[in-house]
C-alpha positions as CSV (number, residue, x, y, z in Angstrom):
1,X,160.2,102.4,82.4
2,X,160.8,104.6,85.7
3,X,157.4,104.5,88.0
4,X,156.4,107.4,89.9
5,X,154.2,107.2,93.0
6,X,152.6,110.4,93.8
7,X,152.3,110.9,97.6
8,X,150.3,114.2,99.1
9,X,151.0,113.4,102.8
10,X,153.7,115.4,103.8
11,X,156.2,116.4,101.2
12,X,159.8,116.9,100.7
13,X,161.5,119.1,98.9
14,X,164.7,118.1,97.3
15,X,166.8,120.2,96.4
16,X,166.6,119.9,92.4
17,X,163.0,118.5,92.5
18,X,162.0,122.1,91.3
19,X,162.6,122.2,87.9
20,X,161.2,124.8,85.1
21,X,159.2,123.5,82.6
22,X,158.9,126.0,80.0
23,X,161.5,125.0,77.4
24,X,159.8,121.4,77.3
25,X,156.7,122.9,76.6
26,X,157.2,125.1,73.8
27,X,158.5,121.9,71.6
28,X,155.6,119.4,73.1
29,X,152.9,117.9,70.7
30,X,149.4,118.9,71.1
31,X,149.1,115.4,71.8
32,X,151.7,115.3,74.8
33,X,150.1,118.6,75.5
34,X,146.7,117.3,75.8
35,X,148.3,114.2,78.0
36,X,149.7,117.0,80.1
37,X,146.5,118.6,80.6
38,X,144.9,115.2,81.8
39,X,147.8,114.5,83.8
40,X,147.4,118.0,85.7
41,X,143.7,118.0,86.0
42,X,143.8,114.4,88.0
43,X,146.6,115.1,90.0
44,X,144.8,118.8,90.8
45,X,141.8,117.0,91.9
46,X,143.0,114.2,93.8
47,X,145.7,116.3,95.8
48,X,142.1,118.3,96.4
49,X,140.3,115.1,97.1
50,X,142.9,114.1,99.7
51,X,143.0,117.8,101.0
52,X,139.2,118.2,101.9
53,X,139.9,114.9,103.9
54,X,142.1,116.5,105.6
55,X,140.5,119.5,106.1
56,X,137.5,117.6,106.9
57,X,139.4,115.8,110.2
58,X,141.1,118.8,111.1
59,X,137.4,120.9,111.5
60,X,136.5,118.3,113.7
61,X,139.7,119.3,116.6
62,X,139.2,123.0,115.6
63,X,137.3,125.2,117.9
64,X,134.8,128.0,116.5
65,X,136.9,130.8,116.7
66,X,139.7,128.6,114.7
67,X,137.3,127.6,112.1
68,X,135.9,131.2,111.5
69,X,139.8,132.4,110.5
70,X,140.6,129.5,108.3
71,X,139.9,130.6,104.6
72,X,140.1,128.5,101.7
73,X,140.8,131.3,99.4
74,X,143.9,131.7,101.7
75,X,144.5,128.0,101.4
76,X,144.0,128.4,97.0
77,X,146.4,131.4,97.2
78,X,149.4,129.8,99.0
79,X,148.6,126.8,96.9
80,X,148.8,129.3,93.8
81,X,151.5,131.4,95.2
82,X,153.7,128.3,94.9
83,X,152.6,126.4,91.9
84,X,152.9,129.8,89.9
85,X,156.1,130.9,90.7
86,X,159.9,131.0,90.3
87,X,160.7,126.9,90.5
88,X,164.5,127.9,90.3
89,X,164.4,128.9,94.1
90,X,164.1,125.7,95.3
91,X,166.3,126.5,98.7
92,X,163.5,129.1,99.3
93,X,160.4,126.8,98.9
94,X,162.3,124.6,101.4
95,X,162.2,127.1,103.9
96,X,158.9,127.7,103.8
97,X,158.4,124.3,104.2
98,X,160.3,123.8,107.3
99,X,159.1,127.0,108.2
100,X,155.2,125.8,107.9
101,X,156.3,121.9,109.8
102,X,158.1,124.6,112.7
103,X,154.9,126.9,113.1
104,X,152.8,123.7,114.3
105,X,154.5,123.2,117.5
106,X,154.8,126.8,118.1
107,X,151.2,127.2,118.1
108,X,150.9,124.1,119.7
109,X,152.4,125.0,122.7
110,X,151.7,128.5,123.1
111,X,147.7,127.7,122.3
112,X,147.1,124.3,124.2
113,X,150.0,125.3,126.9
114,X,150.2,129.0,127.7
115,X,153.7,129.6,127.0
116,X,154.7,132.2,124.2
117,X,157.0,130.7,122.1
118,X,158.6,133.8,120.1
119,X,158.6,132.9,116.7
120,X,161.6,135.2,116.0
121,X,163.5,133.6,118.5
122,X,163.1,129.9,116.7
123,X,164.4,132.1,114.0
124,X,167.2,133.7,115.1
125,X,168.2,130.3,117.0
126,X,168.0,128.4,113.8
127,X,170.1,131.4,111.9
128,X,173.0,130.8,114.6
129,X,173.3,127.1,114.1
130,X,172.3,126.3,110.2
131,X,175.1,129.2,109.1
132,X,177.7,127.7,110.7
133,X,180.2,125.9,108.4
134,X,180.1,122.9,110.3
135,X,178.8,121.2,114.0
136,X,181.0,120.3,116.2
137,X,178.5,117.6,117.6
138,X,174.9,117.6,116.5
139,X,173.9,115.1,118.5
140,X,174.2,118.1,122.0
141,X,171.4,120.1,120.1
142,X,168.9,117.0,119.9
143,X,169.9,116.4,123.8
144,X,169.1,119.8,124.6
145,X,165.5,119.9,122.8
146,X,164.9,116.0,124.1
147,X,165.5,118.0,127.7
148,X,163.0,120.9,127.0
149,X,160.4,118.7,125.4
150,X,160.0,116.5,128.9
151,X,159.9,119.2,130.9
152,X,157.4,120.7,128.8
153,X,155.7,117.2,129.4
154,X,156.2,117.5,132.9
155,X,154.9,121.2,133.0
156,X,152.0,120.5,130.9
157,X,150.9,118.1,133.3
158,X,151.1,120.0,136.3
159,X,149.1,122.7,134.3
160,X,146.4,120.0,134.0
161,X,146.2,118.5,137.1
162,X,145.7,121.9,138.7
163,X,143.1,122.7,136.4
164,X,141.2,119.7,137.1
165,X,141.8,119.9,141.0
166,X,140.2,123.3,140.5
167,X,137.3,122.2,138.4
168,X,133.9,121.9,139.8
169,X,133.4,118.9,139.1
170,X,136.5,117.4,141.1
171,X,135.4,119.4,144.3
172,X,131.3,118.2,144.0
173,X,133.1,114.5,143.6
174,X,134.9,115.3,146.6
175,X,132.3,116.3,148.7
176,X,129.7,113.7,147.5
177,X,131.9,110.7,148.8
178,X,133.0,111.8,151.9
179,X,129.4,112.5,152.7
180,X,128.4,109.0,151.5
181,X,131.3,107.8,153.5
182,X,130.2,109.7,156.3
183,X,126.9,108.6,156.3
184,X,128.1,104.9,155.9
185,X,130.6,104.9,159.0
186,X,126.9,105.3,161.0
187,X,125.2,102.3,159.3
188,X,128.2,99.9,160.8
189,X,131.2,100.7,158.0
190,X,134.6,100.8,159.4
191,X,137.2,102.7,158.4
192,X,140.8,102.0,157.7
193,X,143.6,103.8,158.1
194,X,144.1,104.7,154.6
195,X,140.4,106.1,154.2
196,X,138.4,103.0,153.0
197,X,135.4,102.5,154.5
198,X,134.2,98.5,154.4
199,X,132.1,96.3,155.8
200,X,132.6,92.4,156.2
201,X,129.8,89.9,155.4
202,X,131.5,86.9,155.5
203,X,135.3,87.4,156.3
204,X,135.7,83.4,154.8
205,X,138.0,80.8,155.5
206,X,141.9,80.2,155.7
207,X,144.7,82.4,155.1
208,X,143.7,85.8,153.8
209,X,144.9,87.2,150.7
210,X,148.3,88.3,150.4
211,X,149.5,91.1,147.5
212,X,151.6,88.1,146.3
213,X,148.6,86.3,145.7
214,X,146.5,85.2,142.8
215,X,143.1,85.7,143.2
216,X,139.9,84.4,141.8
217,X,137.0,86.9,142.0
218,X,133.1,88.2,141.6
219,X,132.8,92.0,141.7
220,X,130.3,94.4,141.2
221,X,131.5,98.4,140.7
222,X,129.3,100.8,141.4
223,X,129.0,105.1,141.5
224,X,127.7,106.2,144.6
225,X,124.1,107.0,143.1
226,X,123.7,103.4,142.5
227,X,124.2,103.3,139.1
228,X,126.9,100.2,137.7
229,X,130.2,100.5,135.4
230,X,131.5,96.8,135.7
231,X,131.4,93.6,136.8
232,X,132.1,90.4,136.6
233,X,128.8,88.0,135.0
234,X,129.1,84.0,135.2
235,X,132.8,83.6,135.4
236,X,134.8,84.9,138.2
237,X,137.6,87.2,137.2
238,X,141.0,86.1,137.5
239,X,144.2,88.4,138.1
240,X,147.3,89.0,140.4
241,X,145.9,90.4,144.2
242,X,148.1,93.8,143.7
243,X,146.2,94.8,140.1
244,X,143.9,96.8,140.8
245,X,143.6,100.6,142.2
246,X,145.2,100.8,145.7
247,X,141.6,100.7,147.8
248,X,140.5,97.6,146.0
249,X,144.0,96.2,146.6
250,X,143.7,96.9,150.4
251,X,140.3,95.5,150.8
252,X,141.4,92.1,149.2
253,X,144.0,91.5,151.8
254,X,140.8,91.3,154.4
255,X,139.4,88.5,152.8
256,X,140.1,84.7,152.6
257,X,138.3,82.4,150.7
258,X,135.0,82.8,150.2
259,X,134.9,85.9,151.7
260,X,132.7,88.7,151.1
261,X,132.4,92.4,151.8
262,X,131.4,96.1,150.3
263,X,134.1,98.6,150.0
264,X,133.8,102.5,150.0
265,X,137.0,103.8,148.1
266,X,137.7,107.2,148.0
267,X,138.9,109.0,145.1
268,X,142.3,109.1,145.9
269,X,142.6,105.2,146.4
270,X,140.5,104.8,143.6
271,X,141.1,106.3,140.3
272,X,142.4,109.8,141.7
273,X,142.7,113.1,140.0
274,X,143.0,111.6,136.2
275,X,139.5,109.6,136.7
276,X,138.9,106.5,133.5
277,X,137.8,108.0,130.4
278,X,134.1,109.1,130.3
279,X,133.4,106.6,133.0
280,X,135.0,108.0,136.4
281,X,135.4,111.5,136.7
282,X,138.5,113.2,139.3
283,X,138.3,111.7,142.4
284,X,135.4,110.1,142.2
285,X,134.5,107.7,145.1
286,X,133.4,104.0,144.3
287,X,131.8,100.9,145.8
288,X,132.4,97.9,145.5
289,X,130.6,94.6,146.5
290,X,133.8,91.5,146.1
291,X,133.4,88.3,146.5
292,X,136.8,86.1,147.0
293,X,135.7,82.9,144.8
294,X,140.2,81.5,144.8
295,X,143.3,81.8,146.2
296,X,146.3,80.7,144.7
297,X,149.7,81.6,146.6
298,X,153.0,81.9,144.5
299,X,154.6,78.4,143.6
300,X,157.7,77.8,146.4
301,X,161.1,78.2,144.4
């Protein structure tokens, strides 16, 4: 006996998979008919089932104005429109298909991203290529949109870095630290070259750590208002001496063993522009108090 697995992800539409059902019909039993009926009525309400899932997740990325033009009488009368009509045309339902997988990105990029993607020139694009007869070489066409695709990548960043350098949040941030900084270069902070501002309990003993370095070590991260978002509890934290953002990095290499000290890093040593999930916002500036607890240099080769 032949199984059938019925999947309601994302379809596909074979060409043949179409097929009109009204001869079949006309000589079935009442008892195949009444099969049918159960047949239709559980794969109707579990391709629903799956549907308000979906629709469920997707309200939840939709903003109001998005949610106030979906309809689901629009969604019943595509769903109608389809079930309902002429199965013969099976190259035309697989247009609309594509069609319907194409408009995603369109929207995509001209709603999240500011450029208009025409959809008559995907159109007229796709006409040129899928009437030809034959490619020459396919492969140049999936070059060409790998190309277009990163620099959209590269575009869409730029977009978003600007907007955050604009935001103000990232200009308060940038203010606040310099004036903590500030204020610390007059309690007897020194600052480096690169913009850290420190300050040396106990500088420790022996040779001072070296990028190359493994290092053993206590550390306590802190906002500038005080409040903490890591650090390490009974056990010292172990990692290479080049790990961590470029301030903490530089402040390493000041210490030996058993040396001590609170940093002041900047946001742009620290985190920069993208910040750490909900934690650090843009250029947000940090302190930290390190203690260096090990030292292990690279084994000779």
């Amino acid at each position: 006996m032949r199984k059938f697995l019925i999947s309601l992800g994302v379809a596909t539409l074979a060409a043949g998979s179409l097929i009109s059902c009204g001869d079949k019909q006309s000589t079935a039993s009442k008892e195949d008919k009444a099969f049918a009926d159960t047949l239709a009525t559980t794969l109707g309400q579990f391709a629903a089932a799956q549907q308000q899932g979906n629709f469920n997740r997707m309200k939840a990325n939709m903003s109001e104005e998005e949610l106030a033009k979906y309809s689901k009488k629009d969604f019943l009368d595509g769903l109608r429109a389809v079930l309902t009509s002429d199965t013969s045309r099976v190259a035309y339902y697989q247009g609309v298909q594509l069609g319907l997988q194409l408009l995603q990105p369109i929207m995509g990029v001209s709603q999240n991203y500011g450029f208009p993607v025409d959809p008559e020139v995907v159109y007229n694009a796709f006409k040129e290529v899928y009437m030809q007869d034959s490619l020459a070489s396919p492969d140049e066409y999936f070059v060409a949109y790998q190309t277009a695709y990163q620099q959209l990548q590269t575009r869409a960043q730029e977009i978003e870095r600007k907007r955050i350098s604009e935001s103000d949040e990232n200009q308060e941030n940038l203010k606040a630290g310099a004036a903590y900084a500030e204020k610390a270069l007059g309690e007897g902070y020194t600052k480096s070259e690169s913009g850290i501002v420190y300050k040396i309990e106990n500088p420790g003993t022996g040779d001072k750590v070296k990028p190359t370095d493994k290092v053993s070590i206590f550390y306590k991260g802190k906002k500038i208002d005080g409040s903490v978002f890591d650090e390490t509890k009974t056990d010292p934290y172990n990692a290479s001496a080049s790990a961590f953002i470029p301030g903490f990095n530089e402040a390493l290499t000041m210490l030996a063993k058993g040396g001590k000290m609170t940093v002041i890093i900047p946001g742009e040593l620290a985190y920069g522009l993208e910040g750490a999930g909900n934690l650090i916002g843009p250029n947000e500036t940090l302190v930290f108090d390190i203690e260096v607890a090990d030292i292990q240099a690279p084994a000779a080769k």
